[in-house]
C-alpha positions in Angstrom: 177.7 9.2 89.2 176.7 7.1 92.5 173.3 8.8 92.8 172.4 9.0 88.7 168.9 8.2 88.4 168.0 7.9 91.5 167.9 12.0 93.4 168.5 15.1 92.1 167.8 18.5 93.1 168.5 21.9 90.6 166.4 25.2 89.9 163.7 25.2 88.1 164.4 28.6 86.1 167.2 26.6 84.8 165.4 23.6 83.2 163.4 25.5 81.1 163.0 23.2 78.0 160.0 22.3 75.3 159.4 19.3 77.4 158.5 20.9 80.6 156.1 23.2 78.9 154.4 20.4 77.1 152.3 17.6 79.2 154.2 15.4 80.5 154.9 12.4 83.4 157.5 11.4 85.5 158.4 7.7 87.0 159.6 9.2 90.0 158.9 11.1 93.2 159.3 15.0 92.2 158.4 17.4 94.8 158.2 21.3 92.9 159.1 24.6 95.2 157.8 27.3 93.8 159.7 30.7 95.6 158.1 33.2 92.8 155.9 32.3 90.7 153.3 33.3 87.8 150.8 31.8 85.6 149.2 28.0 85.9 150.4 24.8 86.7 148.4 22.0 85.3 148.0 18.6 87.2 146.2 15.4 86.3 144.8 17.5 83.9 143.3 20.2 87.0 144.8 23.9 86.4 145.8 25.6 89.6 147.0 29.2 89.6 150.6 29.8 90.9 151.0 31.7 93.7 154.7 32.2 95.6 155.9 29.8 98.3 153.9 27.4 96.9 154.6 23.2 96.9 153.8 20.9 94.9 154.5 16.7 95.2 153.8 14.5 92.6 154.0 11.0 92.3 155.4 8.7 89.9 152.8 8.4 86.8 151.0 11.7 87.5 150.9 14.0 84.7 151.8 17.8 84.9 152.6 20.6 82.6 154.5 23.8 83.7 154.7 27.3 82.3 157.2 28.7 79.9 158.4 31.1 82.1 157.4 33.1 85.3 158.4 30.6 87.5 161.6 30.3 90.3 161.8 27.8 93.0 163.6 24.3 93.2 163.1 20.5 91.8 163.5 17.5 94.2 162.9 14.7 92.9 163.8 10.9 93.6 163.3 7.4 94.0 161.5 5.6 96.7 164.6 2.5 96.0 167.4 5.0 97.1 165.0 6.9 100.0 164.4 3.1 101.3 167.5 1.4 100.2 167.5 -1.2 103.0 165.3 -2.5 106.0 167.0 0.0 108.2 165.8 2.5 106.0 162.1 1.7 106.3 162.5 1.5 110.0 164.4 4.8 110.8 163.1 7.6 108.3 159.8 8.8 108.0 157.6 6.9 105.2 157.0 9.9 103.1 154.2 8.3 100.7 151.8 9.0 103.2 153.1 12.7 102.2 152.6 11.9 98.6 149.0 10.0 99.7 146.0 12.6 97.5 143.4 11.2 100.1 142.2 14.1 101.2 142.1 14.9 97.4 145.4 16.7 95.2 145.9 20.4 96.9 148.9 22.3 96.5 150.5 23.3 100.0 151.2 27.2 101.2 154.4 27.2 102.7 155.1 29.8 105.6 157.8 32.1 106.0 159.6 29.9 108.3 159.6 27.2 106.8 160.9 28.5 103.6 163.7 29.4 105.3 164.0 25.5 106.4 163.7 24.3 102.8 166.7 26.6 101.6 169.1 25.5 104.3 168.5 21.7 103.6 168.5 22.3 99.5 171.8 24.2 99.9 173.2 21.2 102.4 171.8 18.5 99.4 173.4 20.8 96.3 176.5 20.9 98.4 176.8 17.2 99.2 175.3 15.9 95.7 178.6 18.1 94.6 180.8 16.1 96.7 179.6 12.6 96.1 182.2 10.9 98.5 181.4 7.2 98.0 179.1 5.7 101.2 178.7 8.5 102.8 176.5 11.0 100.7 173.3 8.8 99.9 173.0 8.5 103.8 173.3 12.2 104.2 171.5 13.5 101.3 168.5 11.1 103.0 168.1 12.4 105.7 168.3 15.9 104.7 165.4 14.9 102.7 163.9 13.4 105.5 163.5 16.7 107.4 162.8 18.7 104.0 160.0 16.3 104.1 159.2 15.5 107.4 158.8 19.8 107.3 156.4 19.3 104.1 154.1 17.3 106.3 153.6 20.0 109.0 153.0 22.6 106.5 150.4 19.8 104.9 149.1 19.6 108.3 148.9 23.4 109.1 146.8 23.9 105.5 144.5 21.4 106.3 143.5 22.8 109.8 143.1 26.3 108.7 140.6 25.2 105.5 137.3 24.4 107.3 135.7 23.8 103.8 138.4 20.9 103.1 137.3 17.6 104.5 138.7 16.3 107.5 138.7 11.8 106.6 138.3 9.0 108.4 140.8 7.2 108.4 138.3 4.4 106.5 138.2 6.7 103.8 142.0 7.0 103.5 142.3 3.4 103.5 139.3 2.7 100.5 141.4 5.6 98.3 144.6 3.4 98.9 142.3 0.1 98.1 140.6 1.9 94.5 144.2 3.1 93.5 145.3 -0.6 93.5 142.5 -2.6 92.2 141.0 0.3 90.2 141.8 -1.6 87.0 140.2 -5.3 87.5 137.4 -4.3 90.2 134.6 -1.8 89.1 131.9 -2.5 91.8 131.6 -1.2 95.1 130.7 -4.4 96.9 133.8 -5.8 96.5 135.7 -2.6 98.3 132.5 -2.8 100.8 133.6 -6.6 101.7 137.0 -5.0 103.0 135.6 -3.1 105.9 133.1 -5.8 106.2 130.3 -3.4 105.1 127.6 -3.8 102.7 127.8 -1.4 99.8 125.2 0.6 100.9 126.5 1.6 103.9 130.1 2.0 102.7 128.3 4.2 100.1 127.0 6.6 103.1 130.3 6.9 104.6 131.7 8.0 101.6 128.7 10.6 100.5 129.1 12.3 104.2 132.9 12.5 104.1 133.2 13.4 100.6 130.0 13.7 98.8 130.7 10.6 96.7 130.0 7.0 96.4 132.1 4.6 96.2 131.0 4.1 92.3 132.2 8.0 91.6 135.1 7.4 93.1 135.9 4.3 90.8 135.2 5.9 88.1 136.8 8.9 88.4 140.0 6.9 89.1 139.2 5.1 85.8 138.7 8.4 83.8 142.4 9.8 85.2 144.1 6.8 83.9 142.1 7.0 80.7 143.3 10.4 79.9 146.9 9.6 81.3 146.8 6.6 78.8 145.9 8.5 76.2 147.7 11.5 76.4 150.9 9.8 77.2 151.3 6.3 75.1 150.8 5.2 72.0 148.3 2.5 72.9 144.9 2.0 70.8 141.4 2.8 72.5 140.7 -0.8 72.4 144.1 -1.8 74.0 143.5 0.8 77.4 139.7 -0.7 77.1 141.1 -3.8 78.2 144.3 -2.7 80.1 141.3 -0.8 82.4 139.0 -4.0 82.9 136.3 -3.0 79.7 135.4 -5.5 78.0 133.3 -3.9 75.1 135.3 -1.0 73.6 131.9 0.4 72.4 131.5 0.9 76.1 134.5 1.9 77.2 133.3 4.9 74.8 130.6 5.5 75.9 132.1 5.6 79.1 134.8 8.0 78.6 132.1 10.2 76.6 129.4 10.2 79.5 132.0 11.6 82.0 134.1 14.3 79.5 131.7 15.1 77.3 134.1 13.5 74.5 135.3 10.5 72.8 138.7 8.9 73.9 139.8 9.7 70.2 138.2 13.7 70.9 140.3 14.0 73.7 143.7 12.6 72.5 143.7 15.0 69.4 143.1 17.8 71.5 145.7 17.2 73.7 148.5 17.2 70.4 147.0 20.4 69.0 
């Protein structure tokens, strides 16, 4: 099948298998609908209650667990090689990572009335031409119904985010250091080497980030360091000592004591209980 691998789109009532109700990661962009819904839905190990016409995205290497049951709606999901599959690609559809971007920190979006009745038409017009499949033409038109299935996510994004007054509303400095953390999380520890980016000493960089998000630039490290911990441990067969050094560590006794001061267990605590 042309588009094997790369997008698919089916309901979720009908994938209902021991996997999805056990922990588990994707490598791909996965976008959840959920039409009616009950119970939790556990993210980077954060349980959020379900509510109906709810979305969640996820990106490749988060970590998510669904119910057992409860739960109707609709699975997107798909890679960013067949969203961008050439330069024209990147220049004419909308960059939907920034979609998929948590810097304004993981919330699951509300999605109105309206434009639930958006997403069904353009999951219909995908299901119909994923059917079909006629060789050229459907990756082209399966994107771009995903662009607007997207492009529609954003405004509902949008519309959450400006009727929350308690969420936080970013510089656009803050966006960029979450982006910066993400990708040198593992070798770079300190925040006077993210300060050095904006050309700011840590200090101040540290007083951006306490009044935007009540954080320093150290928490924010860290915390990105904890989430990979658990994600490591949950999810590979790797030794304590091994994601010690895969996360920049050099003394596994500290990595330890690490992990311990910020979950209030030991990396070997927390993988047993998550194979009870």
């Amino acid at each position: 099948m042309p588009l094997s691998g790369q997008f698919t789109v089916f309901e979720v009532e009908d994938f209902h298998t021991e996997l999805a109700g056990l922990p588990h990661r994707h490598h791909d962009y996965q976008i959840i609908w959920f039409t009616r819904a009950s119970g939790e839905h556990i993210v980077d190990f954060v349980t959020y209650d379900l509510m109906d016409n709810t979305l969640f995205l996820l990106r490749p290497g988060q970590v998510h667990q669904l119910p057992q049951s409860g739960i109707y709606g609709f699975s997107v999901t798909f890679t960013e090689k067949f969203y961008f599959s050439n330069k024209h690609d990147r220049e004419a559809l909308y960059d939907f990572t920034t979609l998929f971007d948590d810097s304004q920190e993981y919330a699951p979006i509300s999605v109105s009335r309206t434009t639930a009745a958006g997403f069904v038409m353009l999951i219909t017009l995908m299901k119909q031409e994923l059917s079909v499949q006629l060789e050229g033409s459907s990756s082209s038109i399966i994107k771009h119904l995903l662009n607007a299935f997207l492009l529609l996510a954003e405004r509902e994004k949008k519309h959450n985010i400006a009727n929350a007054p308690a969420l936080h509303h970013h510089d656009n400095r803050i966006i960029q250091l979450r982006r910066l953390v993400e990708k040198n999380f593992r070798k770079e520890h300190l925040a006077t080497f993210y300060a050095q980016h904006f050309a700011l000493t840590a200090k101040r960089l540290n007083e951006i980030t306490r009044e935007a998000i009540g954080k320093t630039v150290t928490d924010m490290v860290h915390a990105r360091l904890i989430l990979e911990a658990k994600r490591q441990l949950a999810f590979s067969h790797r030794s304590v000592k091994e994601i010690c050094y895969e996360l920049g560590f050099e003394d596994p006794a500290y990595f330890s004591r690490f992990f311990r001061h910020h979950t209030n267990s030991s990396p070997h605590e927390f993988r047993e209980t998550m194979f009870k």
